[in-house]
N, C-alpha and C positions, 0 to 999 in steps of 0.2 A: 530569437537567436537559437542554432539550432546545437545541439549537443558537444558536437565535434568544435565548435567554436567556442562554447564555455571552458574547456578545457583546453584548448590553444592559448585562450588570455588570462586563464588560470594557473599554468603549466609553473610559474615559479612559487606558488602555493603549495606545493606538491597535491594539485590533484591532479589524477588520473584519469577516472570517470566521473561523468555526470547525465545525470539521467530524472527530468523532469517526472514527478506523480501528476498523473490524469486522473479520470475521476467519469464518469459515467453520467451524464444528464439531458434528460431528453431524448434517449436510445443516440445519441453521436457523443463519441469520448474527445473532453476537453480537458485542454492544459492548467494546471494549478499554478500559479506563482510558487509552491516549493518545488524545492530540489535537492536530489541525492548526489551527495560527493562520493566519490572513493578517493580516498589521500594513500600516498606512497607510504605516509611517515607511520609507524604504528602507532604514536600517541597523539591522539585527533587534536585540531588547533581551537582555542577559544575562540579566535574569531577569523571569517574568511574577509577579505578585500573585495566587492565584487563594484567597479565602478567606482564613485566616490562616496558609498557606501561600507559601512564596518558591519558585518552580519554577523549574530552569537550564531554558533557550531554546535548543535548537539546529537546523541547517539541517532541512527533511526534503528530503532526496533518493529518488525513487523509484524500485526496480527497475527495468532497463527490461520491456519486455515480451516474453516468451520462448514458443512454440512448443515443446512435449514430442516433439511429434508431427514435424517435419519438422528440429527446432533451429535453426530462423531466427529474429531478431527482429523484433517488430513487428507480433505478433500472437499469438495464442492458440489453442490446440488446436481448439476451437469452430467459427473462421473458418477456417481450414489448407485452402487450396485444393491442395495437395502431396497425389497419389494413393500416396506408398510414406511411411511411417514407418522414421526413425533412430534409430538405439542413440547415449545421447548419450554415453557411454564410448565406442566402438569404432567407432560409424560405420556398422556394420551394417545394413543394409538391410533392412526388411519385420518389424522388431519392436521394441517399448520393453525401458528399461531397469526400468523402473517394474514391468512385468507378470513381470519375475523367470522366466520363460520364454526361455530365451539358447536358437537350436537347435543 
């Protein structure tokens, strides 16, 4: 079901948006059974109606965004203007912890 449609048959719940979390597997991005609401009402519902199902409601809070490569946040390995790579165990300079290569 595709987005625009959850919130058609949700519309007297007061959501607004909805917007399925994917997930990375296999190098092709696949759909997760959760989903993100956005509701009209400021104070979020204990539970939504979805079907003839009753689902508990809770905040989503998201990661923030973390750097592998330098350990800062506020950004991603990708954009990393930082020329030396840290070990995010040790601090180490000039190699990940990820690459299991410690010198």
């Amino acid at each position: 079901m595709e987005s625009t449609e959850i919130v058609d048959c949700m519309a007297d719940q007061d959501v607004i948006e909805a917007r399925k979390i994917t997930k990375m597997l296999d190098g092709t991005r696949r759909s997760t059974a959760s989903i993100i609401f956005t509701f009209s009402a400021a104070k979020l519902p204990e539970r939504v109606h979805i079907g003839y199902e009753s689902v508990p409601v809770r905040p989503y809070i998201p990661y923030p965004l973390r750097c592998f490569k330098c350990q800062l946040y506020g950004h991603y390995v990708n954009t990393c203007r930082s020329s030396h790579a840290y070990c995010s165990r040790c601090v180490g300079k000039g190699y990940y912890i990820l690459s299991k290569e410690v010198p």
